[in-house]
C-alpha positions as CSV (number, residue, x, y, z in Angstrom):
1,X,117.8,117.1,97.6
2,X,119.3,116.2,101.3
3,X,121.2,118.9,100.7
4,X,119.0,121.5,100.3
5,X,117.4,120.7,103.8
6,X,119.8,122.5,106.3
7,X,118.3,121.0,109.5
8,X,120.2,117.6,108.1
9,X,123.8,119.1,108.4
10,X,126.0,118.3,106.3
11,X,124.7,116.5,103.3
12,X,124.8,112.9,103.3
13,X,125.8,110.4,100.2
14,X,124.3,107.1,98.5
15,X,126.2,104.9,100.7
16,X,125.1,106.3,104.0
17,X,121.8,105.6,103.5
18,X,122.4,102.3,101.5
19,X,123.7,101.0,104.9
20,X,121.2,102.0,107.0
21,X,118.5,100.6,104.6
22,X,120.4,97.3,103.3
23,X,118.5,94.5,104.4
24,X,115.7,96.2,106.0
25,X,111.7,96.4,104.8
26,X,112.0,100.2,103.6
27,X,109.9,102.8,101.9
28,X,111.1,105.9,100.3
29,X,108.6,108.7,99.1
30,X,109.7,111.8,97.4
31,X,107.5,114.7,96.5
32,X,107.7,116.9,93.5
33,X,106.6,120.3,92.6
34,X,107.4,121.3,88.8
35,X,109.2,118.1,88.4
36,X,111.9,119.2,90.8
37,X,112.4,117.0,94.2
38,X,111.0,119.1,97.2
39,X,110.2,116.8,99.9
40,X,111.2,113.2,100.9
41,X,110.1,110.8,104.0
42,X,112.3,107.7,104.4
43,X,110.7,105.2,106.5
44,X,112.1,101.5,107.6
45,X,111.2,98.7,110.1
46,X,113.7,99.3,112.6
47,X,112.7,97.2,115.4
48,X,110.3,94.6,114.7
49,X,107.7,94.9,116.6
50,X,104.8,96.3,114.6
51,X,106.2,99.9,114.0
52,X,107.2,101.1,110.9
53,X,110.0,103.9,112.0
54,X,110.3,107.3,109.6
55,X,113.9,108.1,109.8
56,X,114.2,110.8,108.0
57,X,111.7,113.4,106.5
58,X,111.8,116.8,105.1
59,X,110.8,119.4,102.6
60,X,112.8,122.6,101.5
61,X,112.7,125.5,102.8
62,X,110.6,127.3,100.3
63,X,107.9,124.6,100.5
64,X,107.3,124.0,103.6
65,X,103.9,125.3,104.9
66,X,102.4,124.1,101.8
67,X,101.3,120.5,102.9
68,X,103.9,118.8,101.5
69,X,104.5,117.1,104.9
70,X,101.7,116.1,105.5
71,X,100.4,114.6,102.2
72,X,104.1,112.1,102.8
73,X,103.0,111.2,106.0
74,X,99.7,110.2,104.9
75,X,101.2,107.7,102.2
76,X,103.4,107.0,104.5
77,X,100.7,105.9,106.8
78,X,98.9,104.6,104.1
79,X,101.7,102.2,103.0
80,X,102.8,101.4,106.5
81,X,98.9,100.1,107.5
82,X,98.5,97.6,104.1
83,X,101.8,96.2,105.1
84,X,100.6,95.4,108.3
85,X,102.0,97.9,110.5
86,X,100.1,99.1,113.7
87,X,102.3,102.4,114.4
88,X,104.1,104.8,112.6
89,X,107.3,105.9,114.8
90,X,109.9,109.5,114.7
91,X,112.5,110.8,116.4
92,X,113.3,114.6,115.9
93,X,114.8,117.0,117.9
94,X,113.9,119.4,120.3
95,X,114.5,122.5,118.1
96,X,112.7,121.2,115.3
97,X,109.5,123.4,116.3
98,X,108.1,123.2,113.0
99,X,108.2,119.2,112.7
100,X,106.9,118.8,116.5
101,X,103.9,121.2,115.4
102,X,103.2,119.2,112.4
103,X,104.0,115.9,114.4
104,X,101.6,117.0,117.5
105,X,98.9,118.1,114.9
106,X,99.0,115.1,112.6
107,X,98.2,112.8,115.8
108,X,101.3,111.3,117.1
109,X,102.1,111.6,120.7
110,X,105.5,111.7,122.6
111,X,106.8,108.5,124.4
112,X,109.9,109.5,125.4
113,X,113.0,112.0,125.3
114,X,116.5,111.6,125.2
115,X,118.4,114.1,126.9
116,X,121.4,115.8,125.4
117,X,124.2,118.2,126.8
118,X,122.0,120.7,125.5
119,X,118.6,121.0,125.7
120,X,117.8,122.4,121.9
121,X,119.4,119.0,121.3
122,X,117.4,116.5,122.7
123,X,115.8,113.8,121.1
124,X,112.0,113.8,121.1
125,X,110.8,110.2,120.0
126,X,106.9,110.3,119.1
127,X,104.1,107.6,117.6
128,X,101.0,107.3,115.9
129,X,98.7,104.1,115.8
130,X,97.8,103.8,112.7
131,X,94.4,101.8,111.0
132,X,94.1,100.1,107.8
């Protein structure tokens, strides 16, 4: 399904994201719509300190605006607060309109951007506090 999401690039294998999980408290979620995969949100604790960070998340093209995105992030939140977590972390980009919308909308708010050669490219890195 990662490569149905064209935002992602290239489309990546098992391994890759075997390595960037291995070890690590991780929680995958994958929606479905007619028993087909439409939507995933990969989340992990990256850093230790009460966050729980999504790393990747997205829904295909044809489903989007349907509120597949949001129902993820909501079990996401849901998951991440009964295993203690106290904020929900992301990092997209700064052409990613659609996801800062939702992001903006769902409650997080920006902490800080990364700059890039080119603005489109930047990183915008956002949080939500979460509750159990």
């Amino acid at each position: 399904m990662n490569a149905t999401i064209f935002e992602f690039g290239a489309p990546h294998d098992i391994a890759f994201f075997e390595s960037r999980l291995s070890g690590k408290a991780h929680y995958v979620i994958v929606a479905y719509a007619d028993e087909f995969p439409v939507g995933y949100m990969i989340a992990y604790d990256r850093d230790s300190d009460g966050s729980f960070y999504c790393w990747m998340a997205g829904v295909t093209p044809e489903y989007r605006r349907s509120g597949i995105v949001s129902m993820l992030m909501s079990e996401l939140e849901r998951v991440a607060a009964s295993k203690g977590y106290k904020w929900v972390t992301i990092k997209t980009r700064n052409n990613h309109r659609q996801m800062l919308s939702f992001l903006v909308k769902a409650g997080f708010n920006f902490t800080a951007v990364v700059e890039r050669p080119a603005t489109k490219d930047n990183r915008v890195l956002l949080e939500k506090r979460i509750s159990r």
